[in-house]
BANU-326617 format. One record per residue: x, y, z negated of N, C-alpha, C in turn. Coordinates in steps of 0.001 Angstrom, whole numbers, padded with zeros to 6 digits, always signed. Example, Ala and Ser with C-alpha at 12.3 -4.5 7.8 and 13.67 -1.06 7.14 Angstrom:
2
+013190-005690-007800+012300-004500-007800+013200-003300-007800+012850-002250-007080+013670-001060-007140+012900+000030-007870
//
This chain:
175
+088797-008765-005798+088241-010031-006225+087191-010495-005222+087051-011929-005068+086477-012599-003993+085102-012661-004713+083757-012420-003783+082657-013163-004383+082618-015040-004397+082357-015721-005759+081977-016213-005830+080692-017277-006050+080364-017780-005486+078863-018527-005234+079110-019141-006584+078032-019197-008004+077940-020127-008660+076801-020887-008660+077354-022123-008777+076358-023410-008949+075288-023784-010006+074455-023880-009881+073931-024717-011565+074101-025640-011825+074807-026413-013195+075089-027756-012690+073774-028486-013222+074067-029651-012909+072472-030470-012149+072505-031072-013922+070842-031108-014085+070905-031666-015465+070905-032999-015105+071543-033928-016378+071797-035253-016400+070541-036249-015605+070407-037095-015041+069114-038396-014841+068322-038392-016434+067569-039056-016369+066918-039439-017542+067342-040962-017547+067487-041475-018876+067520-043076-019190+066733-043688-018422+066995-044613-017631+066260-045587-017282+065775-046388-017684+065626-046773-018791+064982-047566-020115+063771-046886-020312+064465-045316-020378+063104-044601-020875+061975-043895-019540+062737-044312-018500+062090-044040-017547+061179-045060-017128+061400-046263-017282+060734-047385-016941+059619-047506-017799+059557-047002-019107+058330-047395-020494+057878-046034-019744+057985-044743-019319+057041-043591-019170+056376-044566-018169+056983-044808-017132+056312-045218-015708+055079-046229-016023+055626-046830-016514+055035-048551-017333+053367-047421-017952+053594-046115-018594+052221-045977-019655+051900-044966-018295+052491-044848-017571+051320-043768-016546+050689-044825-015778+051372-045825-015338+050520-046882-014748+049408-047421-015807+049941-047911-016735+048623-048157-017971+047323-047291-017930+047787-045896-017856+046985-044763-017909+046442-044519-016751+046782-044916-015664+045857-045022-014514+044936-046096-014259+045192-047016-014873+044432-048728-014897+043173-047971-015756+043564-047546-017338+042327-046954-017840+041154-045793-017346+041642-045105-016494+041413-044071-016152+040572-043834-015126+041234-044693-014184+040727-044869-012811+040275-046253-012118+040590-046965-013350+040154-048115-012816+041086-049281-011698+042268-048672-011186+042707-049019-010347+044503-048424-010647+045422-049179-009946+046537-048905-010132+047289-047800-009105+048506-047396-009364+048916-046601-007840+049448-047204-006951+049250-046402-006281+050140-046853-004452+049972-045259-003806+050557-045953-002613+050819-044703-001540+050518-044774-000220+051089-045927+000248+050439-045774+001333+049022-045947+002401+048020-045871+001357+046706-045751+001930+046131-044369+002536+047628-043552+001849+047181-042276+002307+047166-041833+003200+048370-042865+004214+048966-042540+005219+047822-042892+006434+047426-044404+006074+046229-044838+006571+044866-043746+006360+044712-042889+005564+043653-042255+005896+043723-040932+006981+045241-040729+006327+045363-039542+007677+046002-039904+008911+045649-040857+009012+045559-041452+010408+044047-041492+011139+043208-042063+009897+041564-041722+009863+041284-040485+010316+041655-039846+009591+041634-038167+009876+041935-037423+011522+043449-037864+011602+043211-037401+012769+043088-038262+014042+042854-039161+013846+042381-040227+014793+040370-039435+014864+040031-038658+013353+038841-037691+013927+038257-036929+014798+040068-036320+015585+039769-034980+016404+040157-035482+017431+041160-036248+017503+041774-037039+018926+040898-037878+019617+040300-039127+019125+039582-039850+019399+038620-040446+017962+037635-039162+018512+036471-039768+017362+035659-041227+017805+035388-041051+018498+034329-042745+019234+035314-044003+018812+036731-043575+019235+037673-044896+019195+037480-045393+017428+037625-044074+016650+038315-043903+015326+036900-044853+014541+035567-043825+014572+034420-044352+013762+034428-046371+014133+034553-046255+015208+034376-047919+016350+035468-048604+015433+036653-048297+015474+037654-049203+014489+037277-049780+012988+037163-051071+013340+037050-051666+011526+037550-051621+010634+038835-050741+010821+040022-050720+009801+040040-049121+009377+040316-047935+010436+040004-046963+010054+038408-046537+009650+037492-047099+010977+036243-046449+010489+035700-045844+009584+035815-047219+008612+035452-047163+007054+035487-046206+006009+037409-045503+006346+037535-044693+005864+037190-043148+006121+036138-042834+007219+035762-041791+008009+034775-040911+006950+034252-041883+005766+033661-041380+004806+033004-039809+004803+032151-040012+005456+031028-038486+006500+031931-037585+006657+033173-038073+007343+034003-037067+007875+034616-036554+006855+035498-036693+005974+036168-036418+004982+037218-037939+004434+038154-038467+005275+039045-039390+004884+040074-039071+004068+040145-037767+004002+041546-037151+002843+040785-037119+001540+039510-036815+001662+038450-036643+000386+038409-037765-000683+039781-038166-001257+040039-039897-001731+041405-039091-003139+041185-040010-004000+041964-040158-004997+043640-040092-004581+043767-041206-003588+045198-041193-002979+045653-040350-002271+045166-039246-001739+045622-038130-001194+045758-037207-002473+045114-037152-003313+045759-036199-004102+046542-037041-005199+047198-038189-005500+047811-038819-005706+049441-038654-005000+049565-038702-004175+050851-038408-003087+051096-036906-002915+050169-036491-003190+050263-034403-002957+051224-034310-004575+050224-034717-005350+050862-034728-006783+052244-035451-006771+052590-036536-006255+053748-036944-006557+054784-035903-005796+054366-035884-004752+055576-034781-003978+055796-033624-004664+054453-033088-004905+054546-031634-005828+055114-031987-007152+055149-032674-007368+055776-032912-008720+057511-033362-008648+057989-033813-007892+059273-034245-007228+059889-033640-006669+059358-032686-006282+060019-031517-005540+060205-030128-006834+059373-029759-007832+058903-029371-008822+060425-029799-009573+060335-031023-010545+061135-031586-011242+062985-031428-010476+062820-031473-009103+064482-031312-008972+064727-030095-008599+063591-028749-008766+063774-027705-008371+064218-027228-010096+063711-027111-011085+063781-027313-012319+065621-028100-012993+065715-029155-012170+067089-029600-012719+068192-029517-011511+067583-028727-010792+069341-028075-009841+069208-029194-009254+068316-030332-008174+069236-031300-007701+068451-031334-006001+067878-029847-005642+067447-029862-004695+068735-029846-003565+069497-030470-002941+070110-030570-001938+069657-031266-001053+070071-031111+000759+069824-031378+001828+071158-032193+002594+071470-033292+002301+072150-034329+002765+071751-035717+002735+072446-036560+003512+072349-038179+004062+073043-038238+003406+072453-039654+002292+073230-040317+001138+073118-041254+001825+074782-042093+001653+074734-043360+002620+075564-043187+003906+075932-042246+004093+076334-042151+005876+077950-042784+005843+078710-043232+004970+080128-043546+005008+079910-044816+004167+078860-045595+003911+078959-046802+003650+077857-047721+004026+076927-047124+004568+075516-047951+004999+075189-047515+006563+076100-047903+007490+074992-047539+008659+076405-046651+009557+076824-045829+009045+077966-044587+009918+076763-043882+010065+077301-043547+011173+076966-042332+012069+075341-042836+012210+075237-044388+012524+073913-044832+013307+073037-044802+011685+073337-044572+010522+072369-043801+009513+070994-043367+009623+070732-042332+010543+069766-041657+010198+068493-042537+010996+069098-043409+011818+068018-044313+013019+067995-045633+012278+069266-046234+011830+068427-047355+010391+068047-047153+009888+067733-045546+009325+066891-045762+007761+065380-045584+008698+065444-044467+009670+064121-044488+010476+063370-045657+010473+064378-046349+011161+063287-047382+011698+063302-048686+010249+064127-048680+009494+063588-049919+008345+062531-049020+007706+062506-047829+007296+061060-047217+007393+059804-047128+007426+060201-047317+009135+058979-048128+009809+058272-049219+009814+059463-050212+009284+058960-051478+009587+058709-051870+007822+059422-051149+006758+058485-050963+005511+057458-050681+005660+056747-049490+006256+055504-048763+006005+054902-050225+006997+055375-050509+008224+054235-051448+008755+053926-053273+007989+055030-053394+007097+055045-054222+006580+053672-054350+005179+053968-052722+004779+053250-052473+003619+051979-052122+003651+051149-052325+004806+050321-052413+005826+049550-053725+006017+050459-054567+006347+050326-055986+007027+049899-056777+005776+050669-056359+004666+050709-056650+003024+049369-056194+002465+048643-055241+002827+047698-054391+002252+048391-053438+000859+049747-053133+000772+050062-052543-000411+051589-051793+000209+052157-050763-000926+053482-050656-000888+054015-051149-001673+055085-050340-002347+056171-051406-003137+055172-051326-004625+054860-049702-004419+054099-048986-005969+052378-050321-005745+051953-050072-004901+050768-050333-004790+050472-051553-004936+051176-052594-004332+051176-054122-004317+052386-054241-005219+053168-054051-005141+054832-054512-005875+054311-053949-007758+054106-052848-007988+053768-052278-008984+052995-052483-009680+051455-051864-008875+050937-052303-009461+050027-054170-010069+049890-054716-008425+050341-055711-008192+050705-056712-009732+051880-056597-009298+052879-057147-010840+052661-056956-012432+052122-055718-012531+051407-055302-013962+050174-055515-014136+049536-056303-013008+047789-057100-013412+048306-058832-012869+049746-059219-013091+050638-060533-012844+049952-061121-011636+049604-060593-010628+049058-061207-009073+050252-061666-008562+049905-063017-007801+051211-063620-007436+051896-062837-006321+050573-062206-005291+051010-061451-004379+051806-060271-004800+051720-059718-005871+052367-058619-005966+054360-059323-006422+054346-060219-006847+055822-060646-007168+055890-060816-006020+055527-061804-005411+055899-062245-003641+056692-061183-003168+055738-060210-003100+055987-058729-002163+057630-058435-002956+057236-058022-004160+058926-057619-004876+059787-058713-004452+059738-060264-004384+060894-060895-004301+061479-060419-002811+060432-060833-002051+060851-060093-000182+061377-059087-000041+060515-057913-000552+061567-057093-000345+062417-056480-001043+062777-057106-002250+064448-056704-002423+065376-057489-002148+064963-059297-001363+065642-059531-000746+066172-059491+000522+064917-059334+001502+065477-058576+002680+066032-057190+002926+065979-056724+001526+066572-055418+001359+068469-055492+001236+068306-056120+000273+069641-056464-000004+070257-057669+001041+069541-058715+001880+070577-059098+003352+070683-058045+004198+070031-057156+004792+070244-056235+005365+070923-055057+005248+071367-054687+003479+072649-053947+003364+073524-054816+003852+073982-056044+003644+074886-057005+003909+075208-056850+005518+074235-056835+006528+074848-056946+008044+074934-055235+008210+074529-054447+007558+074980-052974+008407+075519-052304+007217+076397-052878+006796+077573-052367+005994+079012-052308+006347+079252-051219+006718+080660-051217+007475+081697-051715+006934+083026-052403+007193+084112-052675+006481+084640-051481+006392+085646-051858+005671+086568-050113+005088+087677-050247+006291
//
């Protein structure tokens, strides 16, 4: 008899109905809590602060945009860094728990081919620099944004799920 590898099979998604009302009261619960809604990518901006510390400290403190966040040398020392630690640890946590930790490119035979892994790179990029330019991400401006009804935060959602969705449209391969 052959060894066989068995699988676990992956527990079901959760409702998306019911995923949307949890999301909906953790955001609630962060408005009460903290005063402020989530996002993500400020974090990215601080550890840029950070190591823009050891590389070029004179440049880093001198910048009006990072400076600020140099906060007596402690820019990770912020709510949103352990905000994003928690979400990862928790996301990584949750699909280790329901069997759905796998290592593949979703998308590679209908969004992109082969050139896949360098569109998603770089729309990426130009998300994160967008979400930047925006002062928010999708969570941060789009999210939370939208659940204190700021016009900017719909703006942001209408843009980008519509330049989201023309841009599946031109790098979508025919069959």
């Amino acid at each position: 008899m052959g060894n066989k590898v068995e699988r676990a099979i992956p527990a079901p998604y959760m409702n998306p109905l019911l995923a949307g009302v949890l999301l909906g009261m953790v955001l609630l619960a962060t408005f009460v809590v903290t005063g402020h809604g989530l996002g993500a990518t400020g974090f990215t901006t601080r550890l840029t602060a950070w190591v823009g510390m050891y590389i070029a400290p004179v440049a880093t403190n001198a910048n009006d945009y990072l400076g600020g966040m140099i906060e007596e040398g402690k820019p990770l020392n912020a709510w949103i860094t352990w905000q994003v630690m928690g979400v990862a640890l928790g996301a990584l946590t949750s699909a280790f728990i329901a069997h759905r930790i796998q290592f593949k490119m979703d998308g590679a035979k209908f969004l992109g081919g082969s050139k896949r892994p360098w569109t998603a790179l770089f729309g990426g990029v130009l998300a994160g620099f967008g979400a930047r330019v925006a002062a928010g991400c999708t969570s941060g401006l789009g999210l939370s944004g939208a659940a204190v009804l700021s016009l900017a935060g719909f703006t942001f959602l209408g843009t980008f799920f519509a330049v989201g969705l023309l841009t599946s449209r031109f790098l979508k391969e025919e069959k």
